[in-house]
C-alpha positions as CSV (number, residue, x, y, z in Angstrom):
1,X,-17.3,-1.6,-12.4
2,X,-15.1,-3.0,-9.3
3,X,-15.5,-0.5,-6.6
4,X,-12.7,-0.6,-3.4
5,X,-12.8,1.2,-0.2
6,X,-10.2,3.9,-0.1
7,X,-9.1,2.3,3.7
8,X,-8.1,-1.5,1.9
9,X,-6.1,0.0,-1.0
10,X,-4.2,2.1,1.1
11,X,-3.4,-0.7,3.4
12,X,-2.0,-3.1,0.2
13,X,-0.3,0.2,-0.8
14,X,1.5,0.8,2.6
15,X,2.3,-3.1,3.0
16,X,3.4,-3.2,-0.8
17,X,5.4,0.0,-0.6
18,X,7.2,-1.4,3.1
19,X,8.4,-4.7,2.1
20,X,11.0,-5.9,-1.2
21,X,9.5,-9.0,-1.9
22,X,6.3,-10.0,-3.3
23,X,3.3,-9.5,-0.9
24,X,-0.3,-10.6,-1.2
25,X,-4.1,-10.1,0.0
26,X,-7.0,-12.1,0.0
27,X,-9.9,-9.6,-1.0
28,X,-13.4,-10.1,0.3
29,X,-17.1,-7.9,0.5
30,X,-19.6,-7.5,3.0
31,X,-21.6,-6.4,0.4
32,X,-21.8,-8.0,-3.1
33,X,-18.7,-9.2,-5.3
34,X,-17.9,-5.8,-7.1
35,X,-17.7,-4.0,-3.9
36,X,-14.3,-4.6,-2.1
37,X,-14.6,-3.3,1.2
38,X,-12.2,-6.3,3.2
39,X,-8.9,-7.4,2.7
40,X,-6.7,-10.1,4.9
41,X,-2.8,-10.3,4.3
42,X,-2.3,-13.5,2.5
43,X,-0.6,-16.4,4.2
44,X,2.3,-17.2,2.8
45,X,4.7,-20.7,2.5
46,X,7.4,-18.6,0.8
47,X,8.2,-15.0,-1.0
48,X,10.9,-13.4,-3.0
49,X,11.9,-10.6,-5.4
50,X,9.2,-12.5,-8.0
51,X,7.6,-14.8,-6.3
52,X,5.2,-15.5,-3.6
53,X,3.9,-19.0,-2.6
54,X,0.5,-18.9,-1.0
55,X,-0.4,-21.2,2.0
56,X,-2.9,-22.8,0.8
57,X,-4.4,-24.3,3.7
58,X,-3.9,-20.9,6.0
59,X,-6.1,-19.1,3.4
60,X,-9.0,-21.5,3.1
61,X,-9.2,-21.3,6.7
62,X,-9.5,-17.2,6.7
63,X,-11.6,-17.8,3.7
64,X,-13.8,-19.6,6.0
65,X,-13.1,-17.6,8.8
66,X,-15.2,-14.8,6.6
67,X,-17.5,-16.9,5.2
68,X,-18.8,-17.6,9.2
69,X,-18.6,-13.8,9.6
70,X,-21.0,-13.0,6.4
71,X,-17.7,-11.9,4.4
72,X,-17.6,-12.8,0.3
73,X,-14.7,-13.8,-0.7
74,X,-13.8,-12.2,-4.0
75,X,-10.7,-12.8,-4.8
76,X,-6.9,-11.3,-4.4
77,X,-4.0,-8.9,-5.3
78,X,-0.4,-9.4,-4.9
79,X,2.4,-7.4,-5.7
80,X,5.0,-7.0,-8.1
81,X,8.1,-5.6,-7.6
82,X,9.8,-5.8,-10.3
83,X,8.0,-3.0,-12.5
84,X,6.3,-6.1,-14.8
85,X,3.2,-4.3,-15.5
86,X,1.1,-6.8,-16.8
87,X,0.2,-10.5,-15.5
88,X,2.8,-13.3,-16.1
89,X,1.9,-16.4,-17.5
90,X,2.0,-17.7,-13.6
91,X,-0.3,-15.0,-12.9
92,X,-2.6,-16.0,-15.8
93,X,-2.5,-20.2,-14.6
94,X,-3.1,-19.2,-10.9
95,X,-6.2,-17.2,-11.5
96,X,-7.6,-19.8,-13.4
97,X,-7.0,-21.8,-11.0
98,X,-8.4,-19.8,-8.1
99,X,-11.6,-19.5,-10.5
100,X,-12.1,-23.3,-10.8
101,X,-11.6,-23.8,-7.0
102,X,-14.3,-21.3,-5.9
103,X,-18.1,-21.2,-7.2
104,X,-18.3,-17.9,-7.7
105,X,-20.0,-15.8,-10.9
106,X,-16.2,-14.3,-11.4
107,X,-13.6,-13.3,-9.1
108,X,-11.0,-10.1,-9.1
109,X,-7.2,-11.1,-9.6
110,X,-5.4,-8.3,-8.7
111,X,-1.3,-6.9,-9.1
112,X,0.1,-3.9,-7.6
113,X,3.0,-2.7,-9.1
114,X,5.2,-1.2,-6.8
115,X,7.1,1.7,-8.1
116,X,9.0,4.9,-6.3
117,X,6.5,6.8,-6.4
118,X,3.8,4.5,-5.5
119,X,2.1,1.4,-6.4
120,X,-0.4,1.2,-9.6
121,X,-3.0,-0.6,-9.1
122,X,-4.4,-2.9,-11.9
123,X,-7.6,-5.5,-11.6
124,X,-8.9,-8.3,-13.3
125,X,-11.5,-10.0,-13.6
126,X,-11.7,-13.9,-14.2
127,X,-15.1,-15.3,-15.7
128,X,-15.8,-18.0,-17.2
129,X,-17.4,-16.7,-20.7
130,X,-17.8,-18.2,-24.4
131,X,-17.3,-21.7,-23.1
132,X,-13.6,-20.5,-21.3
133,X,-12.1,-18.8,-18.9
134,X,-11.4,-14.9,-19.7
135,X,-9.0,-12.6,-17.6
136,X,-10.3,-9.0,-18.2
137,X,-9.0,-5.3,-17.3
138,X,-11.3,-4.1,-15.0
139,X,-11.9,-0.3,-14.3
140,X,-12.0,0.5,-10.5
141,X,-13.6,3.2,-8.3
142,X,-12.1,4.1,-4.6
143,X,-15.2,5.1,-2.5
């Protein structure tokens, strides 16, 4: 089970709660891959109401940025704010993606969905399993 310190959620909550677009986090561990104790605003080329458009190249340089620090990165969470509880098909192609670009046992893929009275949280994680790659809903602890 995916563990995540009670200080990171509440900062994606607070950032996901302050803004009206779709916001993001790159999620690492100091610890091992099920323990999220590290998060880093995503960089971003673009957002809107439903989208968000990573910078790729500002991220893989934070992602490095850990990796010099002893800091696993383990995946990310954005937001969405349009109540869509469940990942889109964009959601679903990008987390494969992020899978195949990192060499990683699995990796959490995350959505927050922002709602007035607060954001649910929902986590997934991405493995490559039965000769493919399988998004799964992952329980979560806050410690």
């Amino acid at each position: 089970m995916l563990s995540i310190q009670k200080a990171v959620l509440k900062r994606m909550e607070d950032c996901f709660l302050a803004e009206g677009t779709e916001q993001g986090f790159l999620l690492g561990s100091k610890q091992n891959l099920k323990q999220i104790d590290v998060c880093c605003q995503l960089p971003v080329k673009q957002v809107g109401t439903y989208f968000i458009t990573p910078d790729e190249e500002q991220a893989g340089q934070q992602i490095e940025d850990w990796k010099n620090k002893k800091i696993c990165f383990c995946g990310m969470i954005h937001s969405h704010v349009c109540l869509k509880e469940d990942l889109s098909e964009a959601d679903v192609l990008f987390a494969e993606q992020l899978y195949r670009g990192y060499s990683l046992p699995f990796l959490w893929f995350g959505i927050g969905i922002v709602k007035n009275s607060g954001v649910k949280f929902k986590f997934y994680r991405v493995e490559w399993k039965n000769e493919k790659i399988l998004i799964k809903l992952e329980n979560y602890a806050v410690v």
